[in-house]
PQR file of N, CA, C, O and H, with PARSE charges and radii, in Angstrom:
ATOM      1  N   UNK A   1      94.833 -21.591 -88.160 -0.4000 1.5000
ATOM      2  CA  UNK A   1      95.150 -22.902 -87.685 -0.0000 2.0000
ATOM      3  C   UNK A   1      96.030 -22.822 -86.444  0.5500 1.7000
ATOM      4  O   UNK A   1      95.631 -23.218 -85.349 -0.5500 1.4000
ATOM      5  N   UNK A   2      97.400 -22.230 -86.669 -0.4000 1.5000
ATOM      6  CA  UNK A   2      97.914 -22.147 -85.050 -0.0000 2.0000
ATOM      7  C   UNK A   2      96.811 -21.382 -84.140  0.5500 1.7000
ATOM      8  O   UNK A   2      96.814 -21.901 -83.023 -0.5500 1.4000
ATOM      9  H   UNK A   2      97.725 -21.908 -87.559  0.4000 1.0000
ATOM     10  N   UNK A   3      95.979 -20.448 -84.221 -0.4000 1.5000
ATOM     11  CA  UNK A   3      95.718 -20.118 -83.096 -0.0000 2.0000
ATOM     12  C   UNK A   3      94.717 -20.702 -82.576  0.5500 1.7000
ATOM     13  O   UNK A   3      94.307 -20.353 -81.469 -0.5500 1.4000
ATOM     14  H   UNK A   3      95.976 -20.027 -85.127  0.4000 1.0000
ATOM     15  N   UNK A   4      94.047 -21.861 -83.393 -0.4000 1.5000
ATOM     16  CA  UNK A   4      92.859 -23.106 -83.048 -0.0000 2.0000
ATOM     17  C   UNK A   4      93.839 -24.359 -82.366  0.5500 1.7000
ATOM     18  O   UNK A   4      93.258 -25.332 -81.886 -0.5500 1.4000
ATOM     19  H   UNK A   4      94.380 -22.144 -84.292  0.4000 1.0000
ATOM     20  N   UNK A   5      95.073 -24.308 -82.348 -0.4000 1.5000
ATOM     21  CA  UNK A   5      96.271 -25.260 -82.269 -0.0000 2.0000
ATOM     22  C   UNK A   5      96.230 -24.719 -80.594  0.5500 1.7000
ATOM     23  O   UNK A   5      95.989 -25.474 -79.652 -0.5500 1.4000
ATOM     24  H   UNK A   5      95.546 -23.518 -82.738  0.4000 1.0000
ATOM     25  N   UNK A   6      96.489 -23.412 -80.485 -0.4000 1.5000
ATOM     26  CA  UNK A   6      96.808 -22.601 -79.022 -0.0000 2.0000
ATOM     27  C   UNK A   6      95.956 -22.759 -78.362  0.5500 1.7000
ATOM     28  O   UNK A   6      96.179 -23.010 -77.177 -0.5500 1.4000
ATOM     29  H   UNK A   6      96.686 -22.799 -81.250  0.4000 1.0000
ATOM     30  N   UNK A   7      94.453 -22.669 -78.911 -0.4000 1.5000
ATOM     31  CA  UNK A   7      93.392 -22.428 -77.926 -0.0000 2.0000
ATOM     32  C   UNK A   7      92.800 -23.798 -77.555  0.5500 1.7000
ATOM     33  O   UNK A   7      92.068 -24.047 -76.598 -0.5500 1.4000
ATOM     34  H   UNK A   7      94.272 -22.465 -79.873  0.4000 1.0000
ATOM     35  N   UNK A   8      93.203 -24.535 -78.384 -0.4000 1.5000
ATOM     36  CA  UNK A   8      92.655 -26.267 -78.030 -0.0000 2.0000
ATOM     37  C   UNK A   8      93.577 -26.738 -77.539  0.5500 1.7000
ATOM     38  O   UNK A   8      93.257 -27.482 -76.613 -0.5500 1.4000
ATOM     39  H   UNK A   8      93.798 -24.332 -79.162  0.4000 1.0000
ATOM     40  N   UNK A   9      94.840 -26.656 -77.746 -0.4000 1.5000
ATOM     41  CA  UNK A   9      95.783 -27.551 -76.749 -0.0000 2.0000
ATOM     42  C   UNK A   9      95.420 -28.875 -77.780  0.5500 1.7000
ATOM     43  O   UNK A   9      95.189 -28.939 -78.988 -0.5500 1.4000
ATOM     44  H   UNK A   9      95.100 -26.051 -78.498  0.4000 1.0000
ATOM     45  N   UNK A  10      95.514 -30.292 -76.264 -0.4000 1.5000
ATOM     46  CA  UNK A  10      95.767 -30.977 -76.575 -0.0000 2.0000
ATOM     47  C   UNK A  10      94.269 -31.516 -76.921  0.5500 1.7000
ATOM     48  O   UNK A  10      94.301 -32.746 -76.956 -0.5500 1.4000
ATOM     49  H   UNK A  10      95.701 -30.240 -75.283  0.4000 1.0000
ATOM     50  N   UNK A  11      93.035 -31.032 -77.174 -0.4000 1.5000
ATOM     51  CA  UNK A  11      91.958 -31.183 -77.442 -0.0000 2.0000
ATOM     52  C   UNK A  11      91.876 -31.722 -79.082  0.5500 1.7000
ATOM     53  O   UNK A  11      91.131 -32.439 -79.749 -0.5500 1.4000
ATOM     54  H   UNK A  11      93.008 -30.033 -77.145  0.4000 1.0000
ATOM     55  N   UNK A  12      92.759 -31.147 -79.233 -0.4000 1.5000
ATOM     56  CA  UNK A  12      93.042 -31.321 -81.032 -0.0000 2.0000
ATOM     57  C   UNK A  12      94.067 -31.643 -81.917  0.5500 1.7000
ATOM     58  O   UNK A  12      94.968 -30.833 -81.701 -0.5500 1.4000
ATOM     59  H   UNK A  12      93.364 -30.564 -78.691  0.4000 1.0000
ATOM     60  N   UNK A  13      94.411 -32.459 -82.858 -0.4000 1.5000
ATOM     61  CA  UNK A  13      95.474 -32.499 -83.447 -0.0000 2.0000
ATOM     62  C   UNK A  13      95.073 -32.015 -84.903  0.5500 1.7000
ATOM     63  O   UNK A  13      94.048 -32.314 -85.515 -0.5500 1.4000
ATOM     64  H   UNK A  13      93.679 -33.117 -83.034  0.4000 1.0000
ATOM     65  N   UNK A  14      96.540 -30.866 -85.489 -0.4000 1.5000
ATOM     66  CA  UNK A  14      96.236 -30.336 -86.273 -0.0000 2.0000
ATOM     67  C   UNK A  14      97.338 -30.772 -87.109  0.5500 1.7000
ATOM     68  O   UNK A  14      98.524 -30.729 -86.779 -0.5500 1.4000
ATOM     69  H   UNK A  14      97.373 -30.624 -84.992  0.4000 1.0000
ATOM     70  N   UNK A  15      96.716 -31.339 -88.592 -0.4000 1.5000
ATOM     71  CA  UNK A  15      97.665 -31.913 -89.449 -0.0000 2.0000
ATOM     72  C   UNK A  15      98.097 -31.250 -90.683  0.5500 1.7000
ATOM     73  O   UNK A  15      97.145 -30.905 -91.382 -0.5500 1.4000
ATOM     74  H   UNK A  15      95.753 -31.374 -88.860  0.4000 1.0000
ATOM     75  N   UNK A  16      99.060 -31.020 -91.073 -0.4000 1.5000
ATOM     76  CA  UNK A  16      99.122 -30.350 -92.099 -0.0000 2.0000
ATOM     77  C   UNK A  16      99.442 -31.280 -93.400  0.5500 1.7000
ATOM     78  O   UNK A  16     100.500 -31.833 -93.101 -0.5500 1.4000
ATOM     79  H   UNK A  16      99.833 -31.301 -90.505  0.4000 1.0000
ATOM     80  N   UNK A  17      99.035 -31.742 -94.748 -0.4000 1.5000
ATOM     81  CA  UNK A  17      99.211 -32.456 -95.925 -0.0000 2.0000
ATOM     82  C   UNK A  17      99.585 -31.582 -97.147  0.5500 1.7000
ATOM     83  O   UNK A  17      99.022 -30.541 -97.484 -0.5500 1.4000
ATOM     84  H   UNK A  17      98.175 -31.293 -94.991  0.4000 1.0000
ATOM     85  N   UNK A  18     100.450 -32.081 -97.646 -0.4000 1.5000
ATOM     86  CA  UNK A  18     101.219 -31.610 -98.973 -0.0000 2.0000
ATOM     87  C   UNK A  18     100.519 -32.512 -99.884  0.5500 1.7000
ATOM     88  O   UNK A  18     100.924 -33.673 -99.956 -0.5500 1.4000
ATOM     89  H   UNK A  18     100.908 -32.927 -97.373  0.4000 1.0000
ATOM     90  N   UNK A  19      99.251 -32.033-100.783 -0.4000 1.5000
ATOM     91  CA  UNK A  19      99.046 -32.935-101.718 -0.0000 2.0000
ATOM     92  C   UNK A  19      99.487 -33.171-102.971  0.5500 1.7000
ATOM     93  O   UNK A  19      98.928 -33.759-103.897 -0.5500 1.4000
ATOM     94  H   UNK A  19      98.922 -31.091-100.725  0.4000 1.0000
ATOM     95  N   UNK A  20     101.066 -32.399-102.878 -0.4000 1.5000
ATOM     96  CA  UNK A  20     101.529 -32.535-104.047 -0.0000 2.0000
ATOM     97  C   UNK A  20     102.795 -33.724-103.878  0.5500 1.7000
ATOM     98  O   UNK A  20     103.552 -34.081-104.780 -0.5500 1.4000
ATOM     99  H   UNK A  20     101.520 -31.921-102.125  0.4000 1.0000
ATOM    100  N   UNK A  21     102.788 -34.146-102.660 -0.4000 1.5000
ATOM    101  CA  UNK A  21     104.120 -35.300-102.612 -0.0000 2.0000
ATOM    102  C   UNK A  21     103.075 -36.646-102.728  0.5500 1.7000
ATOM    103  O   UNK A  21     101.850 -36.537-102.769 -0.5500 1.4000
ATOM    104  H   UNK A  21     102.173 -33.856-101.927  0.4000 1.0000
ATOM    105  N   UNK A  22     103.820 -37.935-102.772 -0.4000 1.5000
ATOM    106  CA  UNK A  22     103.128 -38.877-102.842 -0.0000 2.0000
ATOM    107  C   UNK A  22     102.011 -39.256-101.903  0.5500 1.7000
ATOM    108  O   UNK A  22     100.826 -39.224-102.235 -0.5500 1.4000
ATOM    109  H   UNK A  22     104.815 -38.023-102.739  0.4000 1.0000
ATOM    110  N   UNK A  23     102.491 -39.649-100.600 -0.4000 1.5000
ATOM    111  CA  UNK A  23     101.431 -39.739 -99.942 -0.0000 2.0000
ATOM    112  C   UNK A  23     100.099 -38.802 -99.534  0.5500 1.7000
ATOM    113  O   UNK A  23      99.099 -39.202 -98.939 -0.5500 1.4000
ATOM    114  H   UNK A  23     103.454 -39.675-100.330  0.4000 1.0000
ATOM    115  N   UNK A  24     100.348 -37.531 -99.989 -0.4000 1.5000
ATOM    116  CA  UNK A  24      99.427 -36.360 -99.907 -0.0000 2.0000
ATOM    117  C   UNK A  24      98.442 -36.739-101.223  0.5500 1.7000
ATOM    118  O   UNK A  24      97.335 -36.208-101.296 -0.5500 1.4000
ATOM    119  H   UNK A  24     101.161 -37.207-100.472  0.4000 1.0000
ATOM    120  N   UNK A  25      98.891 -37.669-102.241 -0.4000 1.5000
ATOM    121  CA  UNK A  25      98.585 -37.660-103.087 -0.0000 2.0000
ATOM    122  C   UNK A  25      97.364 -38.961-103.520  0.5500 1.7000
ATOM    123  O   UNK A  25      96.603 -39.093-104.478 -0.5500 1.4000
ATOM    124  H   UNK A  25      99.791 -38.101-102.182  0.4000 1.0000
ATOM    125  N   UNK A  26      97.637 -39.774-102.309 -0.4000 1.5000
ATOM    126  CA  UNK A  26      97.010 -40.869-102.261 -0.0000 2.0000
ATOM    127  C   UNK A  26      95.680 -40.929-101.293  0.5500 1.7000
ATOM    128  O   UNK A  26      94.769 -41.755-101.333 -0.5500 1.4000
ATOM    129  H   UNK A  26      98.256 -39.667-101.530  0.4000 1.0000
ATOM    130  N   UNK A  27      95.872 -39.610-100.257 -0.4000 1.5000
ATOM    131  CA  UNK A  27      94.480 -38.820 -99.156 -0.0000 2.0000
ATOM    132  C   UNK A  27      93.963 -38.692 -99.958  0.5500 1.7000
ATOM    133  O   UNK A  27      93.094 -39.386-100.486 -0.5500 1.4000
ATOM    134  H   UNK A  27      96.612 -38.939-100.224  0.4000 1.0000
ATOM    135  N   UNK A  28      94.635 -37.269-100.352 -0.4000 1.5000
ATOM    136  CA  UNK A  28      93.412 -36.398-101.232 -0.0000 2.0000
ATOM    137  C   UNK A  28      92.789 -37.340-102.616  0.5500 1.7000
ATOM    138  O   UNK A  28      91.800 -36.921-103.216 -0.5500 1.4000
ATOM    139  H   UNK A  28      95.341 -36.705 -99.923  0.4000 1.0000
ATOM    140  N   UNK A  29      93.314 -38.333-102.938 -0.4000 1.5000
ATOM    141  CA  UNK A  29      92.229 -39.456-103.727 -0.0000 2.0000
ATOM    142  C   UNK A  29      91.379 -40.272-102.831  0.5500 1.7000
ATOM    143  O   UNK A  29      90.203 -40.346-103.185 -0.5500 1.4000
ATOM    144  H   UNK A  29      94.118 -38.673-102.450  0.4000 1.0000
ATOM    145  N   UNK A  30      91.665 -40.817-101.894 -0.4000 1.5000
ATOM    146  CA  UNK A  30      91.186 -41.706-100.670 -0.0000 2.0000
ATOM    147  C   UNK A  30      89.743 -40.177 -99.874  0.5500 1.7000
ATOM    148  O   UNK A  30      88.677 -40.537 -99.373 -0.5500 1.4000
ATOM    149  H   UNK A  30      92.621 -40.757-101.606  0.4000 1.0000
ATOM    150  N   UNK A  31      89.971 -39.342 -99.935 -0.4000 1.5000
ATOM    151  CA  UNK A  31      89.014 -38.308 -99.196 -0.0000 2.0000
ATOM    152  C   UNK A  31      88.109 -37.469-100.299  0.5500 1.7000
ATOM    153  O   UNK A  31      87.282 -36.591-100.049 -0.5500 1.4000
ATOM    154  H   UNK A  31      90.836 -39.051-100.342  0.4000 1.0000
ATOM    155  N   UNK A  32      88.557 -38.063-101.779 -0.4000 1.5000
ATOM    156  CA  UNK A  32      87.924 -36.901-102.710 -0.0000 2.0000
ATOM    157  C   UNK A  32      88.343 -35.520-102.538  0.5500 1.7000
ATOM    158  O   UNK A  32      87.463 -34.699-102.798 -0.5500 1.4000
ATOM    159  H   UNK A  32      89.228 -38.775-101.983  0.4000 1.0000
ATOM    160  N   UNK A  33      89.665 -34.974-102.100 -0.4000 1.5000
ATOM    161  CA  UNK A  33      90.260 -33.298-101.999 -0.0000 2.0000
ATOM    162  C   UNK A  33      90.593 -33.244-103.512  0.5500 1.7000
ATOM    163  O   UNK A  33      91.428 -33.898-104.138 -0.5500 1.4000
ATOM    164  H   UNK A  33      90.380 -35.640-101.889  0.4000 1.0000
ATOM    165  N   UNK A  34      89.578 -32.134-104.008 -0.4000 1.5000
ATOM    166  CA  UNK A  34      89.862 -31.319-105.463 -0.0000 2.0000
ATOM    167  C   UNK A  34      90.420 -30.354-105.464  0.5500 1.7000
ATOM    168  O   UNK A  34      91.141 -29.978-106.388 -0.5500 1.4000
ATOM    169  H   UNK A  34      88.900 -31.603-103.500  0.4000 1.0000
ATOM    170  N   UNK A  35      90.131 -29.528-104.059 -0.4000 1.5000
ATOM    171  CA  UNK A  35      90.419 -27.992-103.848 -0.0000 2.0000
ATOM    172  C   UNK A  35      90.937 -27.686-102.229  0.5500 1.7000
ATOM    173  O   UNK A  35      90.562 -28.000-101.100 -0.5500 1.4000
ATOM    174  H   UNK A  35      89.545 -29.833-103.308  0.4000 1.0000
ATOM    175  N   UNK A  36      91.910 -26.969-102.774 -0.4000 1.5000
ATOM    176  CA  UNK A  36      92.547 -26.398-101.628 -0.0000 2.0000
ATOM    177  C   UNK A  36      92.294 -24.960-101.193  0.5500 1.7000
ATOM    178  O   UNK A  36      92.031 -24.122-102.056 -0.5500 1.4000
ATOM    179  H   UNK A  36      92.215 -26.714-103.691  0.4000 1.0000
ATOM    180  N   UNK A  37      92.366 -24.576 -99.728 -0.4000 1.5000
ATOM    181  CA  UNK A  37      92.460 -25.821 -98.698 -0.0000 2.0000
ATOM    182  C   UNK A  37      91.182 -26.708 -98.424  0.5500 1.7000
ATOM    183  O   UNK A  37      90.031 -26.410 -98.741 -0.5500 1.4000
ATOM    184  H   UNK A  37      92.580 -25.256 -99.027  0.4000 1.0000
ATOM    185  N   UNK A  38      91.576 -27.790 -97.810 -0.4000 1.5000
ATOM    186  CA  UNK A  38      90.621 -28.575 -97.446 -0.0000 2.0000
ATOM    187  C   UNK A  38      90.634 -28.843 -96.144  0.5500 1.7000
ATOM    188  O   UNK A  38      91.793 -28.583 -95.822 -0.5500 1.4000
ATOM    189  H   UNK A  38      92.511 -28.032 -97.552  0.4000 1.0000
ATOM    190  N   UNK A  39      90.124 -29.167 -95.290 -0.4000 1.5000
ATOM    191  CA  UNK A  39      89.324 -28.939 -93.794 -0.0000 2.0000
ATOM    192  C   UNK A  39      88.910 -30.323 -93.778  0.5500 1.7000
ATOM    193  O   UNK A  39      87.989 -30.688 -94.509 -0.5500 1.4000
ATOM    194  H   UNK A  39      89.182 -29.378 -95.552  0.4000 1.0000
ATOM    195  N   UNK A  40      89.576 -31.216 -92.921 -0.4000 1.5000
ATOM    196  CA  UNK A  40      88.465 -32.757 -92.540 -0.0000 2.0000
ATOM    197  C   UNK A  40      88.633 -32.623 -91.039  0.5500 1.7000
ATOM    198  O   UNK A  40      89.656 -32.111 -90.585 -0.5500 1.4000
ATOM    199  H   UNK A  40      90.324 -30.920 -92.327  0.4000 1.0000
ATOM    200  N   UNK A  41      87.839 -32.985 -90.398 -0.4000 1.5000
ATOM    201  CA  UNK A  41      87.667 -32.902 -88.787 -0.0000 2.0000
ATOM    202  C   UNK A  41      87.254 -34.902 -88.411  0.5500 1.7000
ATOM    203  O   UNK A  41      86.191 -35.490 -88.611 -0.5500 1.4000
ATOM    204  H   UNK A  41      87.008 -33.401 -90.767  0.4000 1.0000
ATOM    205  N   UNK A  42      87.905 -35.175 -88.126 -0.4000 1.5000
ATOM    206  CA  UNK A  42      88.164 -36.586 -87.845 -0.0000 2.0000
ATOM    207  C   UNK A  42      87.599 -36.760 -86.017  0.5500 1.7000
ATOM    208  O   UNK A  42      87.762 -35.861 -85.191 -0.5500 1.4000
ATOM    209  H   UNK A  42      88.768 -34.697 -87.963  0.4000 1.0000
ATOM    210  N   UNK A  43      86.920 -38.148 -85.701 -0.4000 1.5000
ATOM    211  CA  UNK A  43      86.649 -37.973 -84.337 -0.0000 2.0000
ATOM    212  C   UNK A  43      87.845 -39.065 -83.462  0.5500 1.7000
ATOM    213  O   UNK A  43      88.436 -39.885 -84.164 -0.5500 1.4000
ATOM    214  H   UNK A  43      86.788 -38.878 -86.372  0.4000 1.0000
ATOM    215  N   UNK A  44      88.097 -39.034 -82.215 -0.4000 1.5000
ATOM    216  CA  UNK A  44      89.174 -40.243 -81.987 -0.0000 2.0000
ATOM    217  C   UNK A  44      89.307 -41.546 -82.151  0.5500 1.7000
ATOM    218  O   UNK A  44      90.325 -42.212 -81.961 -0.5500 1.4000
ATOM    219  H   UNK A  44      87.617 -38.367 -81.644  0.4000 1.0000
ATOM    220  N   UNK A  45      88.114 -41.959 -82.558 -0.4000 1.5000
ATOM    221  CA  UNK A  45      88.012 -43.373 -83.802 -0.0000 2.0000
ATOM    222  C   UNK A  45      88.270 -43.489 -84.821  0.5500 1.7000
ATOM    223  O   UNK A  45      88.181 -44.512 -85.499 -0.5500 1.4000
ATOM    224  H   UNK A  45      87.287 -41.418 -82.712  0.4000 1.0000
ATOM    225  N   UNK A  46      88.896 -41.746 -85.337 -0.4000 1.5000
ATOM    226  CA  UNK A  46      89.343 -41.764 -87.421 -0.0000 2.0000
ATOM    227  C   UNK A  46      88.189 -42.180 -87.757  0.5500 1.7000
ATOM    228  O   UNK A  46      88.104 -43.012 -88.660 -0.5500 1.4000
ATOM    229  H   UNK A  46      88.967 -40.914 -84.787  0.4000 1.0000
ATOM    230  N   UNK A  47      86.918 -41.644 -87.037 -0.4000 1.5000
ATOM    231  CA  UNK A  47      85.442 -41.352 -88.090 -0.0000 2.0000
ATOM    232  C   UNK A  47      85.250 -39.997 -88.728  0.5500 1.7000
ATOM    233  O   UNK A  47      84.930 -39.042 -88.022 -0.5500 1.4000
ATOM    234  H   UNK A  47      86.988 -40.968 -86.304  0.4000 1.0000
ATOM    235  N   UNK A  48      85.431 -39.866 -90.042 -0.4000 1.5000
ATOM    236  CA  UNK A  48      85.029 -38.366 -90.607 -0.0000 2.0000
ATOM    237  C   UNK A  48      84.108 -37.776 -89.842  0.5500 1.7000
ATOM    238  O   UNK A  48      83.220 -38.566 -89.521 -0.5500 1.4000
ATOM    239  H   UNK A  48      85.691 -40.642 -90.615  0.4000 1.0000
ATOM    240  N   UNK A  49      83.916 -36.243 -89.250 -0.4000 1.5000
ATOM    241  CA  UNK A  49      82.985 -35.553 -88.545 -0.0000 2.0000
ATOM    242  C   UNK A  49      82.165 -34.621 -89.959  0.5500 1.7000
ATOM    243  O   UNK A  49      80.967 -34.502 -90.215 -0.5500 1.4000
ATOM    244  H   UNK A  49      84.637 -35.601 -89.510  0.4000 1.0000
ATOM    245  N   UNK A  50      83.392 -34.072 -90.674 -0.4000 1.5000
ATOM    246  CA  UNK A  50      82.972 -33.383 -91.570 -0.0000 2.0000
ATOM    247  C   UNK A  50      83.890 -32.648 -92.508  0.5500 1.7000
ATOM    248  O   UNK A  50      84.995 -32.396 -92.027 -0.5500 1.4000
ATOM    249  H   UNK A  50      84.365 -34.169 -90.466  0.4000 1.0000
ATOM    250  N   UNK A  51      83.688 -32.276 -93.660 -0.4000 1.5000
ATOM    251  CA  UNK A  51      84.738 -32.129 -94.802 -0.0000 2.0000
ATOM    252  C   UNK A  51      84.583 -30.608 -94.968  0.5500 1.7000
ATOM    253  O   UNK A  51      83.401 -30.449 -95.274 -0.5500 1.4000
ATOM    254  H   UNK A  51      82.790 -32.481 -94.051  0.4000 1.0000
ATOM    255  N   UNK A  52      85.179 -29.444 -94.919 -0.4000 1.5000
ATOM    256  CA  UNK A  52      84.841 -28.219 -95.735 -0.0000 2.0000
ATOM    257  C   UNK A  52      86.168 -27.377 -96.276  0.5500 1.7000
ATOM    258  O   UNK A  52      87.304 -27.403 -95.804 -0.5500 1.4000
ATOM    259  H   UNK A  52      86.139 -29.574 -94.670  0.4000 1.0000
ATOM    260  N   UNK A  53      85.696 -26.662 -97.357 -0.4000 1.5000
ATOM    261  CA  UNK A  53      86.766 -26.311 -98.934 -0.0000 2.0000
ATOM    262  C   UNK A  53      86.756 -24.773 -98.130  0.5500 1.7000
ATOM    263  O   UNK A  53      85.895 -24.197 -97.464 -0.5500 1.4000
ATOM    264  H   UNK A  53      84.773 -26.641 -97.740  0.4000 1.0000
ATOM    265  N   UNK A  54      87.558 -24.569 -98.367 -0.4000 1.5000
ATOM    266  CA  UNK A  54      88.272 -23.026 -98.328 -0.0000 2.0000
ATOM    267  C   UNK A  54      88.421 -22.306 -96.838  0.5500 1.7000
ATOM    268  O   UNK A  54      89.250 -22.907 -96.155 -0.5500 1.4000
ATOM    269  H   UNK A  54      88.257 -25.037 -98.908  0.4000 1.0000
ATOM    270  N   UNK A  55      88.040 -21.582 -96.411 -0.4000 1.5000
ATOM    271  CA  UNK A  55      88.474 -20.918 -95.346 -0.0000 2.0000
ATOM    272  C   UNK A  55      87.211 -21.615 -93.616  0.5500 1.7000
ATOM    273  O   UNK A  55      86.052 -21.748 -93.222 -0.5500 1.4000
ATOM    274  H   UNK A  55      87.366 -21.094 -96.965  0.4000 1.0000
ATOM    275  N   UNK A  56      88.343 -21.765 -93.338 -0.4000 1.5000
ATOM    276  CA  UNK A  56      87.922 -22.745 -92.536 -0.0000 2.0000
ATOM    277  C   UNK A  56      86.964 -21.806 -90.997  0.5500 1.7000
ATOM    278  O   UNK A  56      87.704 -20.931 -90.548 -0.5500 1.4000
ATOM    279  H   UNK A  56      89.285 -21.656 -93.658  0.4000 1.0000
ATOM    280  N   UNK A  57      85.892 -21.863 -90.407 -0.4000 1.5000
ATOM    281  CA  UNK A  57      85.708 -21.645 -89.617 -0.0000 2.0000
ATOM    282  C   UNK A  57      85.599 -22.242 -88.306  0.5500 1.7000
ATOM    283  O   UNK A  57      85.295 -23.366 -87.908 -0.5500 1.4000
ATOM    284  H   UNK A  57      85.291 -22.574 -90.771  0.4000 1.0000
ATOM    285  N   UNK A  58      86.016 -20.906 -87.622 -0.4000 1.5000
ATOM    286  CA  UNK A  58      87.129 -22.082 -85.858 -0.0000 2.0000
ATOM    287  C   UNK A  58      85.580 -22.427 -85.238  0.5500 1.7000
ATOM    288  O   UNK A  58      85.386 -23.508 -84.682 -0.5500 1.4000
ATOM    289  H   UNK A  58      86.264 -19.992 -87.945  0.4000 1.0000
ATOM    290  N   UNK A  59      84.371 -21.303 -85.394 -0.4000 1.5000
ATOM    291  CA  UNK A  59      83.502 -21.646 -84.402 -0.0000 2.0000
ATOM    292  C   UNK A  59      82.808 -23.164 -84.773  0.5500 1.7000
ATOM    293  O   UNK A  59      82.285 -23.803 -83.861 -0.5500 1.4000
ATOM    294  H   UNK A  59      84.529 -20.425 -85.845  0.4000 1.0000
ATOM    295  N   UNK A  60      82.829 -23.588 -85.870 -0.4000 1.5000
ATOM    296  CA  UNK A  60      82.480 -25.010 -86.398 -0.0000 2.0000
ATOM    297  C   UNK A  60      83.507 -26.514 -85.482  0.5500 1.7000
ATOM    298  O   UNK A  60      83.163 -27.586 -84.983 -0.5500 1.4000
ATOM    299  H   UNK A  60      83.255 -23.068 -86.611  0.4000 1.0000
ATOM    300  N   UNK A  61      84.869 -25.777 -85.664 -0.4000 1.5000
ATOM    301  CA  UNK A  61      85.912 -26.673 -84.713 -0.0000 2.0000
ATOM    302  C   UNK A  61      85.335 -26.299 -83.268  0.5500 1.7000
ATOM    303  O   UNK A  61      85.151 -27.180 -82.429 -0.5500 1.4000
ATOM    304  H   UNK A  61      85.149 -24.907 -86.069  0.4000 1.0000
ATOM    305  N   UNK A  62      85.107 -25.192 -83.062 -0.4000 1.5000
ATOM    306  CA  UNK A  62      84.746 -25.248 -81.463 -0.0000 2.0000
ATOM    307  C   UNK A  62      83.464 -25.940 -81.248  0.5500 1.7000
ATOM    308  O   UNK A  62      83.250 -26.500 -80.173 -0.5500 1.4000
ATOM    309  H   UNK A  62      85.256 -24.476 -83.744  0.4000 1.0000
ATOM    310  N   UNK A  63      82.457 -25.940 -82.357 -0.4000 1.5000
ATOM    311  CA  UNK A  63      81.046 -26.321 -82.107 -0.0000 2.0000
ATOM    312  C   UNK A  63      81.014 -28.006 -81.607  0.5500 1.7000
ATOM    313  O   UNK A  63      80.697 -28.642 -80.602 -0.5500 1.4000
ATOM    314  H   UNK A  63      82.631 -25.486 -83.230  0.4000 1.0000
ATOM    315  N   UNK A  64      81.591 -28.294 -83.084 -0.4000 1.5000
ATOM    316  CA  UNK A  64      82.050 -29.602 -83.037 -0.0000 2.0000
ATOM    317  C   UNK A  64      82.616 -30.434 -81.525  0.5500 1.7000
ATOM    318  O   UNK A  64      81.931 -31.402 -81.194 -0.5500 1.4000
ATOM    319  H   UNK A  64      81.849 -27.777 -83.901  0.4000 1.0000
ATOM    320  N   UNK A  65      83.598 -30.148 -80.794 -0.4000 1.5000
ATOM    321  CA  UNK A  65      84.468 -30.546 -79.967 -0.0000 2.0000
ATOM    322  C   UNK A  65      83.777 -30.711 -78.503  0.5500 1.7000
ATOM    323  O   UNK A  65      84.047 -31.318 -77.466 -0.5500 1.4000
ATOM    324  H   UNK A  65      84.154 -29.361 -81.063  0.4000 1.0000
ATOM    325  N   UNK A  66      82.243 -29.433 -79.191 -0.4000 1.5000
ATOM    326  CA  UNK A  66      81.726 -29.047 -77.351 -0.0000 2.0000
ATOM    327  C   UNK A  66      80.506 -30.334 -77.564  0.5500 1.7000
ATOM    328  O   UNK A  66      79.905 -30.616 -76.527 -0.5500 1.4000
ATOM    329  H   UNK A  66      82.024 -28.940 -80.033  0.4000 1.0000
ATOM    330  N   UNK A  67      80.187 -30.965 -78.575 -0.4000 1.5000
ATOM    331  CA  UNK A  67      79.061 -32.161 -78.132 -0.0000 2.0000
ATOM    332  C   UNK A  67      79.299 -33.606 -77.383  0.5500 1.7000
ATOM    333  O   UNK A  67      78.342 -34.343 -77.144 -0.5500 1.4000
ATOM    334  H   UNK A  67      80.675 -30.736 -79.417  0.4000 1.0000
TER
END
């Protein structure tokens, strides 16, 4: 994650959620997160792009960003 943070700059905002405090707690019901980690890629309208569970791949964030 930081080094998708470094290489995108300001191309991207990278959020980090605690779904064990309250409001972490009210996403991950609002997004369906069962399993951690979880991966949502949001577009600058806060339209879901796409959801994925466990180890996240950057070339998907890069794929994504270049259409």
């Amino acid at each position: 994650m930081d080094r998708l943070e470094a290489e995108l700059g300001e191309r991207i905002q990278i959020i980090h959620l605690n779904i064990q405090d309250s409001a972490g707690r009210k996403l991950a019901a609002r997004f369906d997160i069962r399993l951690t980690p979880t991966f949502i890629m949001f577009d600058s309208s806060g339209s879901q792009l796409w959801q994925s569970v466990g180890m996240l791949d950057p070339n998907k964030v890069h794929e994504t960003l270049s259409r």
